[in-house]
C-alpha positions in Angstrom: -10.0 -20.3 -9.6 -13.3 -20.5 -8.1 -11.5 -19.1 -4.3 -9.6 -16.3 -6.0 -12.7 -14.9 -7.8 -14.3 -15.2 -4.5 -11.5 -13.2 -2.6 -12.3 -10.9 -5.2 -15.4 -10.3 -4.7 -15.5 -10.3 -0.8 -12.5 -7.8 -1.4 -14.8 -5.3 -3.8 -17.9 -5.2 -1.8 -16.9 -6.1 1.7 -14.0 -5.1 3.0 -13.2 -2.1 0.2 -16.0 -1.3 -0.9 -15.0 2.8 -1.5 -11.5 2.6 -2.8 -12.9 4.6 -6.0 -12.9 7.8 -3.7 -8.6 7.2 -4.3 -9.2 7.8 -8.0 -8.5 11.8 -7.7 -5.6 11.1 -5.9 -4.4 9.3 -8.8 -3.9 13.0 -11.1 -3.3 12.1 -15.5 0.7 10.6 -15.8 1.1 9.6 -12.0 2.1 6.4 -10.8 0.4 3.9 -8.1 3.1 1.5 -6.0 1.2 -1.2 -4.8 3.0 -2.6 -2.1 2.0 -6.1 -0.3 0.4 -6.2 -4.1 -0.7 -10.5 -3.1 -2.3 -11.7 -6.1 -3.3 -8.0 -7.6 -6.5 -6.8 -6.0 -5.5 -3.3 -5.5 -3.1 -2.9 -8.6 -6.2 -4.4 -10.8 -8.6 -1.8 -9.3 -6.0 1.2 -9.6 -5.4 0.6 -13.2 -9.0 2.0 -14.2 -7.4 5.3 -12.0 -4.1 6.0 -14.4 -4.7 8.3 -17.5 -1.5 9.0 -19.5 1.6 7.5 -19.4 0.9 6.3 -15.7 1.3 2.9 -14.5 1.9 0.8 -11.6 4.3 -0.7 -9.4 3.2 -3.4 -8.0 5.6 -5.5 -5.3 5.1 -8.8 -4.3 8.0 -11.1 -2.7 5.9 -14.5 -1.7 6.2 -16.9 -4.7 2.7 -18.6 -5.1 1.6 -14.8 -4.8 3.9 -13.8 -7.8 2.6 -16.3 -10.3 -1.1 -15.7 -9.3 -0.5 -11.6 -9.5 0.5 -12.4 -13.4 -1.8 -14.5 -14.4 -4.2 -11.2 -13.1 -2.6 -8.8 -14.5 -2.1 -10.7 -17.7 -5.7 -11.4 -17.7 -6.4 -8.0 -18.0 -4.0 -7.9 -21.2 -2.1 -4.6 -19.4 1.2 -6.2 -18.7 2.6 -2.9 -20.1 0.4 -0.8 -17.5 1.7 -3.0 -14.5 5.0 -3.5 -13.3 5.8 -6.5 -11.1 8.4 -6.2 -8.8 9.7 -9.9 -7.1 10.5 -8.2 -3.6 9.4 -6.9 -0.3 9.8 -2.9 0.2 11.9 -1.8 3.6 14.0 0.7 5.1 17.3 -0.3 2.5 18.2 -2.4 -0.3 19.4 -5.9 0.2 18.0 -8.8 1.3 15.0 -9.2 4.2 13.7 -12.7 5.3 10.2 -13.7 4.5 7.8 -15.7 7.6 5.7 -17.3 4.6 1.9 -18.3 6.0 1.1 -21.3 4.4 -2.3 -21.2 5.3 -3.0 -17.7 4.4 -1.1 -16.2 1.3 -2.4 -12.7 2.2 -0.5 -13.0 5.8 3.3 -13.1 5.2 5.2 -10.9 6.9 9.1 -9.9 7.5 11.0 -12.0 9.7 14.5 -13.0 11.3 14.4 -15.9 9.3 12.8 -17.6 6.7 12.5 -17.4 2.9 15.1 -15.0 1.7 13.8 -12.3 -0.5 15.3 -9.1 -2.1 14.3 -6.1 -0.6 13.9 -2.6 -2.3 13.5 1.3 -1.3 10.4 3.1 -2.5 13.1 5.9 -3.0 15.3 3.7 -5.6 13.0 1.8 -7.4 11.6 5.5 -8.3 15.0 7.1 -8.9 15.8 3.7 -11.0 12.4 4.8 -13.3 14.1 8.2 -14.2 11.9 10.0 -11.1 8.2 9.3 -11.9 5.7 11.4 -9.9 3.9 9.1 -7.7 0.4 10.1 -6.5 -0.2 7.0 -4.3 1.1 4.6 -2.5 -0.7 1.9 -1.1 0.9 -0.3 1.9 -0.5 -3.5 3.6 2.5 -5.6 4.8 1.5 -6.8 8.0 2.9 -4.3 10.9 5.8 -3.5 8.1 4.4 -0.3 7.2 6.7 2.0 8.8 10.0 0.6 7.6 8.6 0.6 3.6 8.1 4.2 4.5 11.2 5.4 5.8 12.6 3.5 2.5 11.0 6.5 1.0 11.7 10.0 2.9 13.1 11.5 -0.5 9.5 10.2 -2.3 7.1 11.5 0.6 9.0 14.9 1.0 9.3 15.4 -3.1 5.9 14.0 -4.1 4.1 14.2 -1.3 1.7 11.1 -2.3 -1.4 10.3 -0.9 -0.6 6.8 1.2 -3.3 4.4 1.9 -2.1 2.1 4.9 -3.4 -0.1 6.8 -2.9 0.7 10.4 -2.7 -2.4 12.9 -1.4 -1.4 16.1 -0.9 -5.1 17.5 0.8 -6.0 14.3 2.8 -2.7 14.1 4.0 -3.7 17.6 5.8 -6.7 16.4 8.0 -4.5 14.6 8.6 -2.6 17.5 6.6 0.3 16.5 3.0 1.0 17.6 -0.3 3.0 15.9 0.7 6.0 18.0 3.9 5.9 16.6 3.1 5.5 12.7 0.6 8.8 13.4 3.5 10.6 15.1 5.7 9.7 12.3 4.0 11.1 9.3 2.4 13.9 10.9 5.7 15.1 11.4 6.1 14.9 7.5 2.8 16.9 7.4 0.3 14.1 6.9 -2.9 13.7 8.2 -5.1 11.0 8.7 -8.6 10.1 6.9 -10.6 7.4 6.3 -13.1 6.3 3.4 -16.6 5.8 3.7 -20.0 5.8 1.8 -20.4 9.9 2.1 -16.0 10.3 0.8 -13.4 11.0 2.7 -13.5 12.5 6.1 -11.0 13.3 8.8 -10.0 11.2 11.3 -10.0 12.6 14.8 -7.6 11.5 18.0 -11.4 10.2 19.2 -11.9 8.1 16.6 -8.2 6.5 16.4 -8.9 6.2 20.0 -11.8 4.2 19.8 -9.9 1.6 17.4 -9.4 -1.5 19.4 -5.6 -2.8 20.2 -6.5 -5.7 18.2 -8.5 -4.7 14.7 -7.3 -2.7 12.2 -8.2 0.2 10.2 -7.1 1.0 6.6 -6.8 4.7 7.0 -6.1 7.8 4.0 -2.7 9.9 4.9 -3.0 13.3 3.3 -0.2 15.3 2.7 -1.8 18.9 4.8 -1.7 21.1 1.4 -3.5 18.4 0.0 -6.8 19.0 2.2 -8.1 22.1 1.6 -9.1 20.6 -2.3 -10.3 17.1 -0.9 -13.3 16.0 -1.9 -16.1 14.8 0.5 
């Protein structure tokens, strides 16, 4: 208990420490996905974001995750706010295999083999839900992130959600993709990258993704290009 309240707290006020400048992204009766949801950091934050009927979908496939993602949400007593889906996200429905760290609950990623999981689309589990409006969608699945989106072309180009993603070109490599090519990909789709900081939200420049080393990360604001003109800094 004592290690997760910890993670918790390094979470809050070291590594994500402005995540409340997402809250307007979140407009009254949208919906979150929380995606790579681990044990429910980001789903427990987003739920002081939803007004209305909005909730959130958060999807988890590791196990040990699972149970410890309930026992947070249900701590919160807003099981009926939080939807917990036992799966990874990818490109189409089926089955994906899991490489499970067993050191590090918050590094497993997909895999040629491994622990067999059921994978979902973004796109069907929101078509499944009777077409909720999603305002944003939040990805962190280890260098994965580009096959959970193009499980959800119909989403991005319908909704047109804000995505918060974390971008790490040596683990995006892995899956044979590449920073370049994740920037390349949803610019095309008309999305734009920024990044949150103690002054909002600002635009990230081709300098400033430049100046990212190969091997650190960033977790970096997509904006659908409509979307900027209104964004708050």
């Amino acid at each position: 208990m004592l290690t997760e309240k910890l993670y918790f707290i390094y979470k809050k006020y070291v590594e994500s420490p402005h995540l409340g400048s997402l809250r307007p992204y979140v407009p009254p009766g949208t919906w979150v996905v929380d995606v790579g949801a681990n044990i429910g950091f980001f789903s427990i934050t987003a739920l002081d974001w939803l007004d209305g009927p909005g909730r959130i979908i958060a999807i988890e496939p590791e196990p040990r995750n699972l149970v410890r993602l309930g026992k947070h949400v249900g701590s919160r007593n807003t099981r009926e706010k939080v939807e917990i889906i036992a799966a990874v996200a990818a490109d189409r429905r089926g089955h994906r295999h899991l490489v499970v760290n067993e050191k590090h609950p918050g590094d497993n990623r997909l895999g040629d083999k491994g622990l067999k999981v059921r994978a979902e689309t973004l796109d069907q589990l929101v078509a499944d839900r009777g077409g909720v409006t999603i305002g944003l969608i939040k990805v962190d699945v280890q260098g994965a992130e580009k096959i959970v989106l193009q499980g959800a072309e119909t989403l991005l180009a319908k909704n047109h959600p804000a995505l918060f993603l974390e971008v790490d070109d040596r683990a995006l490599q892995e899956f044979g993709s590449s920073r370049h090519d994740l920037l390349q990909y949803l610019a095309i789709r008309g999305y734009a990258p920024h990044r949150l900081g103690p002054t909002g939200i600002t635009r990230l420049t081709e300098d400033d993704l430049a100046a990212i080393p190969s091997d650190d990360y960033i977790d970096a604001l997509f904006l659908w290009q409509s979307e900027q003109a209104g964004m708050r800094r």
